[in-house]
C-alpha positions as CSV (number, residue, x, y, z in Angstrom):
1,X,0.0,0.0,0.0
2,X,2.8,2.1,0.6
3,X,4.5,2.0,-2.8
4,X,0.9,2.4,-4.2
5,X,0.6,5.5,-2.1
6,X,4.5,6.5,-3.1
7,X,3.8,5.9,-6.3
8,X,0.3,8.0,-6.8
9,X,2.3,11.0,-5.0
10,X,5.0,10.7,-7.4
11,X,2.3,10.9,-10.8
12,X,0.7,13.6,-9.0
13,X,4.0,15.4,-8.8
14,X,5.3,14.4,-12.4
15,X,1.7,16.0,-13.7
16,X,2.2,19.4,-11.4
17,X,6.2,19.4,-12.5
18,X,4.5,19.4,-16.1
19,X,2.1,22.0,-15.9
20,X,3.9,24.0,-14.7
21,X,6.9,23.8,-16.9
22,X,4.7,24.4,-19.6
23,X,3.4,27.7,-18.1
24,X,6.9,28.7,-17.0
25,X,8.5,29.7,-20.7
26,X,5.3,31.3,-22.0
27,X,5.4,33.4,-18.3
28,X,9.0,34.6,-18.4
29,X,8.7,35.7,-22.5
30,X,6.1,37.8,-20.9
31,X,8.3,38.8,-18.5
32,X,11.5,39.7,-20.9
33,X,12.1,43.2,-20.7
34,X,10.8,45.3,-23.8
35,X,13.3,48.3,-25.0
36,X,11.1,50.9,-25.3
37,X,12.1,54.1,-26.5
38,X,11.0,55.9,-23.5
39,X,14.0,53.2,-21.6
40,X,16.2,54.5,-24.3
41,X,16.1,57.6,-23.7
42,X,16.0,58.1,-20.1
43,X,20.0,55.9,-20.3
44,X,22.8,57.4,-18.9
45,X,26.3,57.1,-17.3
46,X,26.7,60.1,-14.5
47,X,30.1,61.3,-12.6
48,X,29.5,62.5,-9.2
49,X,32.0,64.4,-6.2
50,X,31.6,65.9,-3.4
51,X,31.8,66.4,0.5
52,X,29.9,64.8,3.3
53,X,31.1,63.8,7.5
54,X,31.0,61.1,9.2
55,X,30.5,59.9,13.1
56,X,32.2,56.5,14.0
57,X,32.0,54.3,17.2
58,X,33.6,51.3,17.1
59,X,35.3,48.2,18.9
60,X,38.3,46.9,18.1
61,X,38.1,43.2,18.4
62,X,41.8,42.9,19.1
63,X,41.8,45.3,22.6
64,X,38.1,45.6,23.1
65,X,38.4,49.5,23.1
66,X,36.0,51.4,22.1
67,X,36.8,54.7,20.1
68,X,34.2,57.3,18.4
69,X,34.9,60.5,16.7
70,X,33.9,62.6,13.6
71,X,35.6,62.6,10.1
72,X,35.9,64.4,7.2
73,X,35.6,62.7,3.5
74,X,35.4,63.0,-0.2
75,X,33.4,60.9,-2.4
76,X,34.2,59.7,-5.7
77,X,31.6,57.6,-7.8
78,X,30.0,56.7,-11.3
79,X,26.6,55.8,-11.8
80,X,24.8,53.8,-14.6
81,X,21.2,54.0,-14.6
82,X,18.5,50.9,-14.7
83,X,14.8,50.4,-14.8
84,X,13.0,52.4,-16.4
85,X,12.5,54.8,-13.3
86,X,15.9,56.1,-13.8
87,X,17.4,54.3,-10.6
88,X,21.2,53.7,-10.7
89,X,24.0,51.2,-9.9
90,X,26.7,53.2,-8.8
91,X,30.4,52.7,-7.5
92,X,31.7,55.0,-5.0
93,X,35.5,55.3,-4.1
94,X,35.4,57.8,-0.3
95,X,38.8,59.3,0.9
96,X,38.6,59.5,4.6
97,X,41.0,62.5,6.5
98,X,40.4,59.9,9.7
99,X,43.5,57.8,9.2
100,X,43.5,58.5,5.9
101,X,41.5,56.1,5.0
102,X,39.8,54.7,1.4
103,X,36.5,53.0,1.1
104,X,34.7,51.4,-1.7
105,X,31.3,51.3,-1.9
106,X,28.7,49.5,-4.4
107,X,25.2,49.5,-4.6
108,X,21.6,50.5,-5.9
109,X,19.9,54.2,-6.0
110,X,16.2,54.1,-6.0
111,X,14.4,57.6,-6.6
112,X,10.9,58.6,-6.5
113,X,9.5,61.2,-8.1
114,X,9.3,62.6,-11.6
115,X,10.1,66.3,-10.9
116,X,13.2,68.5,-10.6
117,X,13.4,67.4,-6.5
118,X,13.1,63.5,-6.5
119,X,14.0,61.7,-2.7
120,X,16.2,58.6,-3.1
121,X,16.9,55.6,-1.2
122,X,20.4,53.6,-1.4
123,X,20.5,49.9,-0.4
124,X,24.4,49.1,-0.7
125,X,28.0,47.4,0.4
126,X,30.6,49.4,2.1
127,X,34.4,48.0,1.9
128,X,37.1,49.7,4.1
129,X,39.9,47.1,3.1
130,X,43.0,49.3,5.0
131,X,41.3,50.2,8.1
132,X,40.3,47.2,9.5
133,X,39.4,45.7,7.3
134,X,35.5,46.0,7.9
135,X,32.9,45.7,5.6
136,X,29.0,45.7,5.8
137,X,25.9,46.8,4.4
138,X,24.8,51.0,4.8
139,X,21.6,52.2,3.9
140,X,21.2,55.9,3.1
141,X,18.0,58.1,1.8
142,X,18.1,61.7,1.2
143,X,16.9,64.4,-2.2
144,X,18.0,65.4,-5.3
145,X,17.2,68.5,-7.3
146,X,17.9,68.3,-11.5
147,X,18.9,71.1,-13.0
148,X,18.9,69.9,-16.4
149,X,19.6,66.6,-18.2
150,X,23.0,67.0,-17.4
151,X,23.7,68.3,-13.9
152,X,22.2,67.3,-10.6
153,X,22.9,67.9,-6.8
154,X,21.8,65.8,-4.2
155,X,22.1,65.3,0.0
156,X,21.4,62.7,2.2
157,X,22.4,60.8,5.4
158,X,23.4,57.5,5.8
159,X,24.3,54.5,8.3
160,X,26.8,51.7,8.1
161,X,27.8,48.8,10.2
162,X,31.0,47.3,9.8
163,X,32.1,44.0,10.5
164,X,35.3,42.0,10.5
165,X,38.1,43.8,12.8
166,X,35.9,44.2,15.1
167,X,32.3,46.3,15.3
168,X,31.7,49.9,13.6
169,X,28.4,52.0,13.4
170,X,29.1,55.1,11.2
171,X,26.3,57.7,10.5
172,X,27.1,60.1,7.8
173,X,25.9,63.2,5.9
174,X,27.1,63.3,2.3
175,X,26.6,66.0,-0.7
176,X,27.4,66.3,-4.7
177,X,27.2,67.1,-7.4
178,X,26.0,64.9,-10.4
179,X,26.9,65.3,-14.0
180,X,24.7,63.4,-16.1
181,X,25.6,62.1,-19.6
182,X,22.8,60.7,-21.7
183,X,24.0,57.1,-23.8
184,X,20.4,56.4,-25.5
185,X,19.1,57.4,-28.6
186,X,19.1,60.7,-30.0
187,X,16.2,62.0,-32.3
């Protein structure tokens, strides 16, 4: 009875397997992204700099001190956009006057709105390979105002936690300035 049992359970699973098989490739060439021309033209690469602070407190897991104090930094980054909301990947090299110190950073900017101010929110990986090393995630929201199609400034604040050498909680405040350069079609 058991192998009848094992056996209906196994048809019954070779029938939904089927199904929904079949459905699958019909359901993701629905799902295939369509180049519009609207996608096209909204593509760009951007440069952005500027200035921003920083407030650390971390442990050192080698003498379980604990230190804290402010920082200065410049950031470096490029940004490639996605979707078709104009969000961006972007790459972010920071130069830290605590230390000196370098930081990498890679993640994804989502913005909402469609006007001149939009507010964004970045979801992304901070590296400090010298310094520790630490790494971990940092989450940051904060406005942009668009000048034209080619020049932007934004603001925000920030938090990362850093693990590895220890634990590190920075909170930061970051500024720059965005030049935008359009790579879709021209009409």
């Amino acid at each position: 009875m058991t192998t009848r049992r094992g056996l209906r359970l196994t048809r019954g699973a070779l029938v939904l397997i089927s199904v929904l098989g079949a459905a699958l490739p019909a359901r993701a060439r629905a799902a295939e992204p369509v180049d519009t021309p609207y996608y096209e033209d909204r593509r760009a690469l951007s440069l952005i700099i500027g200035p921003g602070g920083s407030y650390t407190d971390y442990i050192d897991a080698d003498d379980d001190d604990a230190e804290s104090g402010g920082d200065a930094h410049l950031d470096l980054a490029g940004t490639r956009t996605v979707g078709y909301d104009g969000d961006e990947l972007f790459v972010l090299i920071r130069g830290s006057l605590r230390g000196p110190d370098l930081s990498l950073v890679g993640g994804y900017r989502n913005f909402f709105g469609m006007d001149a101010w939009q507010s964004f929110f970045d979801l992304s990986v901070m590296i400090r390979p010298f310094s520790g090393p630490w790494v971990g995630p940092r989450v940051a929201f904060g406005a942009r105002h668009t000048f034209s199609e080619r020049l932007a400034v934004f603001g925000g604040l920030g938090l990362t936690l850093g693990f590895g050498s220890g634990l590190r909680a920075d909170a930061e405040v970051f500024t720059g300035v965005q030049w935008i350069f359009p790579v879709g079609k021209t009409q």
